[in-house]
N, C-alpha and C positions, 0 to 999 in steps of 0.2 A: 504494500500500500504506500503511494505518493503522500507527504504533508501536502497538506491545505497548502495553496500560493496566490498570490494577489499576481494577475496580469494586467501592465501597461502597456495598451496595442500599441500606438506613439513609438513608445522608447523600441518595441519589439522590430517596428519597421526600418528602425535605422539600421539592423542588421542585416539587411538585402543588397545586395549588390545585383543581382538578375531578377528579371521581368518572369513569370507565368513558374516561378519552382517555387511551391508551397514548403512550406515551413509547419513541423510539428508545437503549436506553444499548449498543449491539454487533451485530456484525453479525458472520455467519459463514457463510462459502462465500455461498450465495444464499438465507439464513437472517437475520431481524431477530429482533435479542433487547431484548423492548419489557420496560420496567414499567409496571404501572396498580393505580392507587388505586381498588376498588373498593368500592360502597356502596349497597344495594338489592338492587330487580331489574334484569337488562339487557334482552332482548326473545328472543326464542324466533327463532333463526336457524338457518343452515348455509352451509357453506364448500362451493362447488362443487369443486374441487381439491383445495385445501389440504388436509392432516393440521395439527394446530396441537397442543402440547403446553401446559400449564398448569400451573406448580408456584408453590404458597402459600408466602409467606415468613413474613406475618403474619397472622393470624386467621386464618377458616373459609368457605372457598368451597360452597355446593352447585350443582353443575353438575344439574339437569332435564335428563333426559332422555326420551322419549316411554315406553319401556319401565320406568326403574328413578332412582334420584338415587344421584350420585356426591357425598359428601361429603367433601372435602380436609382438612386442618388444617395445619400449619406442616413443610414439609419434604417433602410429599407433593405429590404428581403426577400430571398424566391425560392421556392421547393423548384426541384426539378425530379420530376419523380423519373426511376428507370426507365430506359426503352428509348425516353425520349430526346431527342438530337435536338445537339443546340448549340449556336457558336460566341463565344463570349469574345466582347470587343471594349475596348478600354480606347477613347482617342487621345486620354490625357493620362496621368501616373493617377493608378487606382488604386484603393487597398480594402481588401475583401479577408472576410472571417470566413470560413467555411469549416461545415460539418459532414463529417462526412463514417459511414461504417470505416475501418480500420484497414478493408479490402479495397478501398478506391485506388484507382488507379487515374493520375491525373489529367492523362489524356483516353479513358474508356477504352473503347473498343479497337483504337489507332493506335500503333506503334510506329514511331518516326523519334527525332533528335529532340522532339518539345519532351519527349516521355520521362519520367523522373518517378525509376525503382525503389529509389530507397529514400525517405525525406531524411533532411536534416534536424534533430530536436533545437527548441530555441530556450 
């Protein structure tokens, strides 16, 4: 068992140096609670399993999706249940909480150079 910890998303973000590589800062039940520095486009994916939730801390994510775009801003949030393809776009430096099972793989069902096997703990 982890001690109790107080997390500063802030201070946790100045540890990034690269855009779309999630970072481990918590864990819960059999739930990782990542941050990432987002910037761009990512790649048009889907999580076979996974549901994955996504809340903006800083700037303005738009989540593509096949049917409609989800546009976040600071404070805001979005389930993305399995199955479903979606391309996350950042046109300015974003930074995003995310929840996700412990099986997520950060680019789903893609494998290419964005893919990141093993997170880093923060």
């Amino acid at each position: 068992m982890t001690a109790p910890r107080r997390v500063n998303l802030a201070e946790m973000i100045g540890h990034f140096q690269n855009h779309w590589s999630p970072k481990i800062v918590g864990e819960v039940n059999e739930s990782l609670v990542k941050l990432v520095n987002l910037k761009g486009e990512f790649e048009w994916h889907h999580h076979y399993i996974e549901d994955m939730q996504l809340l903006v801390v800083k700037g303005k994510l738009r989540l593509k999706l096949r049917d409609k775009d989800l546009v976040l801003g600071p404070g805001e949030f979005a389930i993305i249940p399995h199955g479903v393809e979606h391309l996350p776009v950042a046109e300015e430096e974003t930074h995003v909480l995310l929840f996700e099972p412990n099986s997520t793989l950060n680019t789903g069902n893609v494998r290419n150079e964005r893919t990141v096997p093993t997170l880093d703990r923060l």
